[in-house]
PDB file of N, CA, C and O in Angstrom:
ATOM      1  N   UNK A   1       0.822  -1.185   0.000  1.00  0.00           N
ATOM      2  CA  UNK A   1       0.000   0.000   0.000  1.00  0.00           C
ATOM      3  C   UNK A   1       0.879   1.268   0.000  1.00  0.00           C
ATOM      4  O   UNK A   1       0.730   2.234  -0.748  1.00  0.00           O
ATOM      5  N   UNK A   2       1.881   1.105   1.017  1.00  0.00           N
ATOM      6  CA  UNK A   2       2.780   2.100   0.427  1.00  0.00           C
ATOM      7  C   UNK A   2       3.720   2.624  -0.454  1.00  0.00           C
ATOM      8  O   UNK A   2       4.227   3.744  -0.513  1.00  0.00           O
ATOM      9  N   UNK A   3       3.868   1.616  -1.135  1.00  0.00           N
ATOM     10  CA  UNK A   3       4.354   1.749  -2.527  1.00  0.00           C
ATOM     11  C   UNK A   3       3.830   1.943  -3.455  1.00  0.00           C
ATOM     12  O   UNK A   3       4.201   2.076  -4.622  1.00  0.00           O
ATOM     13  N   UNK A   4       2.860   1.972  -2.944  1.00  0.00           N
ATOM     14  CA  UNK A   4       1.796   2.219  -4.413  1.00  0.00           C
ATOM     15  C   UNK A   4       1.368   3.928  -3.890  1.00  0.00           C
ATOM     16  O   UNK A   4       1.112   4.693  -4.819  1.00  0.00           O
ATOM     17  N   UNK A   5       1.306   4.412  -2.682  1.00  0.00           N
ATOM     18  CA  UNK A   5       1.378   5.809  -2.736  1.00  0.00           C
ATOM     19  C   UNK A   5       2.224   6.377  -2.964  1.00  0.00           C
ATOM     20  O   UNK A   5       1.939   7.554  -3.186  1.00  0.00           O
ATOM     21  N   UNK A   6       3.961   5.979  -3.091  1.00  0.00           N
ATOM     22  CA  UNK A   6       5.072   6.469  -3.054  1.00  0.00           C
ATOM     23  C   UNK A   6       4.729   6.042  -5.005  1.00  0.00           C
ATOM     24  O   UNK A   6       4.589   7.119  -5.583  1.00  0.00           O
ATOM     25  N   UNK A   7       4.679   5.634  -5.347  1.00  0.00           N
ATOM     26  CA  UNK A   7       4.505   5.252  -7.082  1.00  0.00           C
ATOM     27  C   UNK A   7       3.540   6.538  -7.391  1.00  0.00           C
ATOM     28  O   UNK A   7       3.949   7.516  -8.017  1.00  0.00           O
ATOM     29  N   UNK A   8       2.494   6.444  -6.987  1.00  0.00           N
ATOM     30  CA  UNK A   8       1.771   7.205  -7.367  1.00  0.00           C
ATOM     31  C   UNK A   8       1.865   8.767  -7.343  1.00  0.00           C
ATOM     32  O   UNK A   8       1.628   9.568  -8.248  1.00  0.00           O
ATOM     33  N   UNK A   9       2.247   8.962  -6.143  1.00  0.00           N
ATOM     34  CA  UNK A   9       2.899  10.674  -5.728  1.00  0.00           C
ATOM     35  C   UNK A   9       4.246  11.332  -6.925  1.00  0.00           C
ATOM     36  O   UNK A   9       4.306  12.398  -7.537  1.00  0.00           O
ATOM     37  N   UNK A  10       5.449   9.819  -6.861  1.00  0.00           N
ATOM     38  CA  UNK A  10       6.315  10.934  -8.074  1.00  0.00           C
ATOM     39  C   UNK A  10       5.265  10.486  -9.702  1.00  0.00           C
ATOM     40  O   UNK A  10       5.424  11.308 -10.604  1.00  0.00           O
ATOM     41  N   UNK A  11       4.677   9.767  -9.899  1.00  0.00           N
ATOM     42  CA  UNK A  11       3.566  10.046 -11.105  1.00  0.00           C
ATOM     43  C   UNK A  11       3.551  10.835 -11.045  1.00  0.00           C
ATOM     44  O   UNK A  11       4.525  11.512 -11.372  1.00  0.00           O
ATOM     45  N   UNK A  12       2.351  11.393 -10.547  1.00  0.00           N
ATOM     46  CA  UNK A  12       1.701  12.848 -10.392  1.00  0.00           C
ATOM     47  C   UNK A  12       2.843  14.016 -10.363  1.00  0.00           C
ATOM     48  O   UNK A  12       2.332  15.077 -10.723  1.00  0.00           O
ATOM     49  N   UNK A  13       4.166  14.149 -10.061  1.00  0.00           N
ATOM     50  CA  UNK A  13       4.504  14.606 -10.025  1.00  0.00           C
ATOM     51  C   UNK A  13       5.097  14.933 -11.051  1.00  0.00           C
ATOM     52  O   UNK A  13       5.119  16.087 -11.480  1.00  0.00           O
ATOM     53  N   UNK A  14       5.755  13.782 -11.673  1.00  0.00           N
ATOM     54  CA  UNK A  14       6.754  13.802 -12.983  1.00  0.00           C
ATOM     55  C   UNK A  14       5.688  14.438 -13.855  1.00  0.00           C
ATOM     56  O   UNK A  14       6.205  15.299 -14.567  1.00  0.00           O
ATOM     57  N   UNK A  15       4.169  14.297 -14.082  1.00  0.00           N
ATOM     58  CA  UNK A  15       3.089  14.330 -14.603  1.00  0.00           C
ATOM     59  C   UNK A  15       3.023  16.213 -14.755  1.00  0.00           C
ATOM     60  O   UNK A  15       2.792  16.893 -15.754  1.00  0.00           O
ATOM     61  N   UNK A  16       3.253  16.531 -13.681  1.00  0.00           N
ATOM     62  CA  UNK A  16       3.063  18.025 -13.029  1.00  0.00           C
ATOM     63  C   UNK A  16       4.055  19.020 -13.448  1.00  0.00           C
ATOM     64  O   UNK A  16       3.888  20.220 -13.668  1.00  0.00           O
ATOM     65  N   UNK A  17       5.229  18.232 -13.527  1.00  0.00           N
ATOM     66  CA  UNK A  17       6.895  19.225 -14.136  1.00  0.00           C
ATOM     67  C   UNK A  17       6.811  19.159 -15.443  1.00  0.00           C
ATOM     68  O   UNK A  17       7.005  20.143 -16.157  1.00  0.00           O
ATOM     69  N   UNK A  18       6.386  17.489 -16.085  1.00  0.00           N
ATOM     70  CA  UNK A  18       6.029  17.592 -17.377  1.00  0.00           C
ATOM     71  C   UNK A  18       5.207  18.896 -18.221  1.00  0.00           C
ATOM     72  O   UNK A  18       5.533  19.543 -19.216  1.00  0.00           O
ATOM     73  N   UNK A  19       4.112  18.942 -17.412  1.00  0.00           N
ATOM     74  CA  UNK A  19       3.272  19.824 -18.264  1.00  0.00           C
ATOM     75  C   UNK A  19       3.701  21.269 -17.925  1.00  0.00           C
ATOM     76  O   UNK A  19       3.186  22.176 -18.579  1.00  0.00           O
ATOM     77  N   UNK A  20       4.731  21.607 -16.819  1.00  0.00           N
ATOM     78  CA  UNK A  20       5.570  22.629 -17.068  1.00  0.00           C
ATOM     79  C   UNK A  20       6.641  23.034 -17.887  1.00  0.00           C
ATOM     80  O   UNK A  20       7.031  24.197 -17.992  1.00  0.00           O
ATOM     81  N   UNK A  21       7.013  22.259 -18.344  1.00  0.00           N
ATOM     82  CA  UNK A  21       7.852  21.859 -19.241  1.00  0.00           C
ATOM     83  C   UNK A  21       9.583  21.969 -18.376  1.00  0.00           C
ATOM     84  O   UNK A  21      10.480  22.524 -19.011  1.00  0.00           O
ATOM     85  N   UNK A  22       9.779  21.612 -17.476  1.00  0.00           N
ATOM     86  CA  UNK A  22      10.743  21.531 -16.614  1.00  0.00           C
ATOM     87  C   UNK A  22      11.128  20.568 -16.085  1.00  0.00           C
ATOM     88  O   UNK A  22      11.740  20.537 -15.017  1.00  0.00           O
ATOM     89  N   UNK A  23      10.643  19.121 -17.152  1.00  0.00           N
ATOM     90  CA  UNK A  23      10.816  17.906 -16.305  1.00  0.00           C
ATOM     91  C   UNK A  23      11.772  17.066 -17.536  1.00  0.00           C
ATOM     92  O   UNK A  23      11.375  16.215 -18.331  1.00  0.00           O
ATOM     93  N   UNK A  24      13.263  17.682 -17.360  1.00  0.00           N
ATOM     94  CA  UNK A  24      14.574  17.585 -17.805  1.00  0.00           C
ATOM     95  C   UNK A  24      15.857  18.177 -17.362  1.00  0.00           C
ATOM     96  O   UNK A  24      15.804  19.175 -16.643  1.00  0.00           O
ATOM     97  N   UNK A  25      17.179  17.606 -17.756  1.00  0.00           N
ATOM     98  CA  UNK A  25      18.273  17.261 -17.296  1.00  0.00           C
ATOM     99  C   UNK A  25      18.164  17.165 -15.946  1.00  0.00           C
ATOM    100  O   UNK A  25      17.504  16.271 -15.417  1.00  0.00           O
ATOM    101  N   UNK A  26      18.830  18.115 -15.256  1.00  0.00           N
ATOM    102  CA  UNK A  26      19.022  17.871 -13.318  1.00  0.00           C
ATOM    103  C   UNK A  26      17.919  17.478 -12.943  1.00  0.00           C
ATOM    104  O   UNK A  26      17.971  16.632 -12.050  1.00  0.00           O
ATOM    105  N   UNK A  27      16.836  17.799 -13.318  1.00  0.00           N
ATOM    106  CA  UNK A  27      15.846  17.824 -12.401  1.00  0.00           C
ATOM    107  C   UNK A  27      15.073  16.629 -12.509  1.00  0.00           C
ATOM    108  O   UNK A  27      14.478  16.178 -11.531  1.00  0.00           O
ATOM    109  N   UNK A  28      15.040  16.046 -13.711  1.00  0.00           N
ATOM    110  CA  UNK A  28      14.239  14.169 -13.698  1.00  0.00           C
ATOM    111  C   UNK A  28      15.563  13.795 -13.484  1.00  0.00           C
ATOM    112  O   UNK A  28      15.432  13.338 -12.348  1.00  0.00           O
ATOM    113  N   UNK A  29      16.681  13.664 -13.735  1.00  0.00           N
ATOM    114  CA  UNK A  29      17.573  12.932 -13.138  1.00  0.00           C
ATOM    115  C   UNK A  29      17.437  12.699 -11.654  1.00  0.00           C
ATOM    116  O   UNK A  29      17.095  11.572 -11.297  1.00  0.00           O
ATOM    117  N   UNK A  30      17.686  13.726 -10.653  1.00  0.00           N
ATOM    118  CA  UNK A  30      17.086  13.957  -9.025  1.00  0.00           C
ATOM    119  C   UNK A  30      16.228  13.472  -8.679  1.00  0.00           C
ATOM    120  O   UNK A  30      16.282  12.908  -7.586  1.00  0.00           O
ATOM    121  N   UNK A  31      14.495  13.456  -9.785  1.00  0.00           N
ATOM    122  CA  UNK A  31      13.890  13.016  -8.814  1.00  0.00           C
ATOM    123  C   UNK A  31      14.097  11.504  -9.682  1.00  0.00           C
ATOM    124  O   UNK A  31      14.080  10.715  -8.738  1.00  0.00           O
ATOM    125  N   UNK A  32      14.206  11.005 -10.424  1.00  0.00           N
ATOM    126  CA  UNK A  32      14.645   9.515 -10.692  1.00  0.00           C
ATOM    127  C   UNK A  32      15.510   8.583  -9.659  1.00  0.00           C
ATOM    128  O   UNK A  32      15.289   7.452  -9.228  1.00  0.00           O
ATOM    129  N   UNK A  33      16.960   9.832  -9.354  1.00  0.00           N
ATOM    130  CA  UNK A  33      17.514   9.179  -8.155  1.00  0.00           C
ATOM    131  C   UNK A  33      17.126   8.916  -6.993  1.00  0.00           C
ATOM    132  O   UNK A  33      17.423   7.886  -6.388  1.00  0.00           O
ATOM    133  N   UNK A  34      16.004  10.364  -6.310  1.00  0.00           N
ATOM    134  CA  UNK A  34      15.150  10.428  -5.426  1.00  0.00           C
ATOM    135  C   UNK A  34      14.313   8.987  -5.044  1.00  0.00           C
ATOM    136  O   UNK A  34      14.425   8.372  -3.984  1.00  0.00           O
ATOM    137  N   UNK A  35      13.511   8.647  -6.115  1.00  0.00           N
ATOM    138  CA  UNK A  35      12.596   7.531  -6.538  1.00  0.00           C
ATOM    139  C   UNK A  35      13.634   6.486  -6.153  1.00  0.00           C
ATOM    140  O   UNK A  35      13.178   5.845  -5.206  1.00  0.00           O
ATOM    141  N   UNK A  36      14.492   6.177  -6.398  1.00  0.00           N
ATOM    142  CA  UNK A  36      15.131   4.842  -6.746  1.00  0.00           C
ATOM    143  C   UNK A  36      15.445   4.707  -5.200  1.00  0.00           C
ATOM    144  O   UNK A  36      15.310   3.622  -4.633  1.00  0.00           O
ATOM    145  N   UNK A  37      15.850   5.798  -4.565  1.00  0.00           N
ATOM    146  CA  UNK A  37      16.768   5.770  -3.186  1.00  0.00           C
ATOM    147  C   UNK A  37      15.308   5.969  -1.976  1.00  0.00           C
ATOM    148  O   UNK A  37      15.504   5.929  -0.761  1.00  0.00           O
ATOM    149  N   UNK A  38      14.192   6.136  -2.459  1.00  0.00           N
ATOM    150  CA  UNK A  38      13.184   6.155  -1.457  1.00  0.00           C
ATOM    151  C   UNK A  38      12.574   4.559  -1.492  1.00  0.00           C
ATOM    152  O   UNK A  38      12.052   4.013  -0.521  1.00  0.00           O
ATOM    153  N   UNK A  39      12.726   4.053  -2.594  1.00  0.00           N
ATOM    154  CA  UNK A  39      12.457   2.798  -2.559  1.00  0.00           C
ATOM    155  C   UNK A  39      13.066   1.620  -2.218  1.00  0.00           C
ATOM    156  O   UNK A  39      12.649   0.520  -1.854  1.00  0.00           O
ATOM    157  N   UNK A  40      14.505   2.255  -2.483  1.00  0.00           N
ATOM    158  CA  UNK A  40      14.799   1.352  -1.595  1.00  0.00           C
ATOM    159  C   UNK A  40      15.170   1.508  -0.370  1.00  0.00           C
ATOM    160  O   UNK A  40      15.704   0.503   0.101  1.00  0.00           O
ATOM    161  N   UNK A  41      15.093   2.316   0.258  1.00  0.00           N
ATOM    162  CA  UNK A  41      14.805   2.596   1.746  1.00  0.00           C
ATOM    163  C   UNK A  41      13.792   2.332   1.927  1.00  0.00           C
ATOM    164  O   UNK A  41      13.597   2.320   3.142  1.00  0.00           O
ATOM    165  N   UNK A  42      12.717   2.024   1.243  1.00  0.00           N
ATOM    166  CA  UNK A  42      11.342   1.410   1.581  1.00  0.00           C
ATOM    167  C   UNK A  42      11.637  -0.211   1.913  1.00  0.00           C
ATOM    168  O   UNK A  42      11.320  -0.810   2.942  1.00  0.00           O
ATOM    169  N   UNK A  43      12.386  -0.780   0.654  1.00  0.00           N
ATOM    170  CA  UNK A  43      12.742  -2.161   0.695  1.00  0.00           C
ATOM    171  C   UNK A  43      12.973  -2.486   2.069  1.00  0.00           C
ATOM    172  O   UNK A  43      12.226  -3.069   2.855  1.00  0.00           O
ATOM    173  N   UNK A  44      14.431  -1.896   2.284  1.00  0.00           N
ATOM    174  CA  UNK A  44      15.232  -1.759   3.701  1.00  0.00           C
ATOM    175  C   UNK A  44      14.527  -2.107   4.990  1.00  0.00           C
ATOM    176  O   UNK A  44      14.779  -2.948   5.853  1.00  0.00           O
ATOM    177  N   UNK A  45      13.475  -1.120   4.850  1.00  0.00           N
ATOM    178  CA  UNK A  45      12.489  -1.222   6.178  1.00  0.00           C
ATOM    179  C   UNK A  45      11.277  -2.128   6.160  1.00  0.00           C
ATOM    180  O   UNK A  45      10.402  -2.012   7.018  1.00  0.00           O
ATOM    181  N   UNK A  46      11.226  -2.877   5.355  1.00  0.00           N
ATOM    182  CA  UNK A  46       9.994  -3.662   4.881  1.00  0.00           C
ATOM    183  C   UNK A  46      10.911  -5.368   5.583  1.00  0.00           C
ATOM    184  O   UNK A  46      10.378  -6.238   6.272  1.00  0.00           O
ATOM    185  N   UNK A  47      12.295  -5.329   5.100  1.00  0.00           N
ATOM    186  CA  UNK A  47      12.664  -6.562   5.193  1.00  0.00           C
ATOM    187  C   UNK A  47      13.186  -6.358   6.443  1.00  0.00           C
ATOM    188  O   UNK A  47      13.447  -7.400   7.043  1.00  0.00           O
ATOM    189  N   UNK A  48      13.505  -4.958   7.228  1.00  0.00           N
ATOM    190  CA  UNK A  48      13.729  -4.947   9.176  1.00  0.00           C
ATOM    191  C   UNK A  48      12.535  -5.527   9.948  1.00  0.00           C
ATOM    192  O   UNK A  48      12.435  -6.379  10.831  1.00  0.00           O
ATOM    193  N   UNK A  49      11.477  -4.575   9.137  1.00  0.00           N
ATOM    194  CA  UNK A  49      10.002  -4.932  10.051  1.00  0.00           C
ATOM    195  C   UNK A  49       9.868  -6.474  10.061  1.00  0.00           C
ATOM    196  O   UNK A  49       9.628  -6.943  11.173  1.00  0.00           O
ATOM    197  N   UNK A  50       9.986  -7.424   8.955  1.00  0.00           N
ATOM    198  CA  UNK A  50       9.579  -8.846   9.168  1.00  0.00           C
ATOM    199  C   UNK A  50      10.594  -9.610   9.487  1.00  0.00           C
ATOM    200  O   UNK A  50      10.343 -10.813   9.549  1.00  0.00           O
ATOM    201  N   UNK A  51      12.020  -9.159   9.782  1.00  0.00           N
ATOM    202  CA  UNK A  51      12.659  -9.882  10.720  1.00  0.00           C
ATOM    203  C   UNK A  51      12.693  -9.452  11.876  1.00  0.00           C
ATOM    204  O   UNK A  51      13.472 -10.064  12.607  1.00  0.00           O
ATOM    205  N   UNK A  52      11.999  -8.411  12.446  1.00  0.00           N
ATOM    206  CA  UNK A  52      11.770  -7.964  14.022  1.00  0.00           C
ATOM    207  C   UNK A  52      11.193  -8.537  15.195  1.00  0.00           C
ATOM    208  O   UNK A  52       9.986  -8.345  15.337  1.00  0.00           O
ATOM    209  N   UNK A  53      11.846  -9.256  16.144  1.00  0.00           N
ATOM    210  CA  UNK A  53      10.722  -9.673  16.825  1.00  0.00           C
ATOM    211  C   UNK A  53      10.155  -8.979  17.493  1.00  0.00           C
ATOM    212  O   UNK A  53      10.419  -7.831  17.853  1.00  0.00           O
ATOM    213  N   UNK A  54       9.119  -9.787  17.767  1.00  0.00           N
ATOM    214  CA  UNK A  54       7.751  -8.420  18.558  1.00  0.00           C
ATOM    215  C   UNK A  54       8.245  -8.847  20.414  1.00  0.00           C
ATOM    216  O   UNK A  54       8.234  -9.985  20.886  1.00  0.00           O
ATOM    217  N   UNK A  55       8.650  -7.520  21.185  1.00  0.00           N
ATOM    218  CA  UNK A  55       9.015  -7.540  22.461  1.00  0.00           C
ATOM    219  C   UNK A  55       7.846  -8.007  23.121  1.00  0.00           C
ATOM    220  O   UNK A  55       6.722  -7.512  23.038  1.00  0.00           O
ATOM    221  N   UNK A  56       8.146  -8.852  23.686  1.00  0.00           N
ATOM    222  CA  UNK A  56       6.871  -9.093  25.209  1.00  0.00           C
ATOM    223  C   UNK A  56       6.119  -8.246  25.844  1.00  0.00           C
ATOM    224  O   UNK A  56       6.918  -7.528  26.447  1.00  0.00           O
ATOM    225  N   UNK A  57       5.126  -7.918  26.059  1.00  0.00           N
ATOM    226  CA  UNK A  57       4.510  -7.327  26.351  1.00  0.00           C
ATOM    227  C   UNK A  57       4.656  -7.173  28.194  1.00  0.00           C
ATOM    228  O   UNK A  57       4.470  -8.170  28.891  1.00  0.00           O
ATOM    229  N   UNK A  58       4.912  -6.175  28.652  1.00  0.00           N
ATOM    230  CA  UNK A  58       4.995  -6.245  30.428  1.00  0.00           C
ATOM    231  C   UNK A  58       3.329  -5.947  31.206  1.00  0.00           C
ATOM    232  O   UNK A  58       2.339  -5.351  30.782  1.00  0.00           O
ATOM    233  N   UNK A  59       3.505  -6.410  32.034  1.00  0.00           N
ATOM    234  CA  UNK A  59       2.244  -5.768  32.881  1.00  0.00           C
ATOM    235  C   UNK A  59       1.149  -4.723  32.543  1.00  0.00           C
ATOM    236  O   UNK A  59      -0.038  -4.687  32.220  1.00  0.00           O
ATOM    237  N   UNK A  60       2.255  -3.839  32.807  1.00  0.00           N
ATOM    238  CA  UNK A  60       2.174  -2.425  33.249  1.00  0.00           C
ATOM    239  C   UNK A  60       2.010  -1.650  31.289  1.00  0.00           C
ATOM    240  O   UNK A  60       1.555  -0.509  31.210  1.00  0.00           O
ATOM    241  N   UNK A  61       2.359  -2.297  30.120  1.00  0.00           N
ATOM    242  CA  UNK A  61       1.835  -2.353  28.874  1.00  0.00           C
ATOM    243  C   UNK A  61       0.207  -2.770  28.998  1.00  0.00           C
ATOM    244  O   UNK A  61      -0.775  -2.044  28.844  1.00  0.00           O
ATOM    245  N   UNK A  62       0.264  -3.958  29.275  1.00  0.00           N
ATOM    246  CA  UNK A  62      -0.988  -4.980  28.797  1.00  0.00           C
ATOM    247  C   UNK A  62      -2.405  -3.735  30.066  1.00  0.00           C
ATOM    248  O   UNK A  62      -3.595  -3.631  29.768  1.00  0.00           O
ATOM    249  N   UNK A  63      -1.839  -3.113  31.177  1.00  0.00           N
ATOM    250  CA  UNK A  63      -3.239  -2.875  31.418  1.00  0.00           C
ATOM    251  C   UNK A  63      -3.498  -1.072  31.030  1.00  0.00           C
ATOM    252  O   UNK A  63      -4.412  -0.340  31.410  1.00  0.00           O
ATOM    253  N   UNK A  64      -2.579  -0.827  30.342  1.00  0.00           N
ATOM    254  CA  UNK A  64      -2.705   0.354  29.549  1.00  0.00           C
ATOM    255  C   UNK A  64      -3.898   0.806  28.549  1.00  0.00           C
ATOM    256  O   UNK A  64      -3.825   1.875  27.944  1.00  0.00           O
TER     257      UNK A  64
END
């Protein structure tokens, strides 16, 4: 789900510079690199979260 909002947001965006006509050299390069390096920092944290174990829950949690 969140990749598909992070997909969808630089769309719209590349979509948005396009029809400005400003969506060339530095600037789709950046956000291309942008894109590539948010995703995979997405990856990153996708494959921490499912090797994480989940801490025990204490007492003083559970009657919170």
């Amino acid at each position: 789900m969140i990749r598909g909002g992070i997909e969808q947001g630089f769309s719209e965006a590349r979509d948005v510079l396009d029809s400005l006509s400003v969506l060339e050299g530095d600037i789709a390069t950046n956000i291309d690199s942008t894109y590539d390096l948010v995703l995979e920092g997405l990856s990153v944290f996708v494959a921490n979260f499912n090797q994480a174990e989940p801490e025990p829950v204490t007492e003083e949690q559970a009657s919170v």
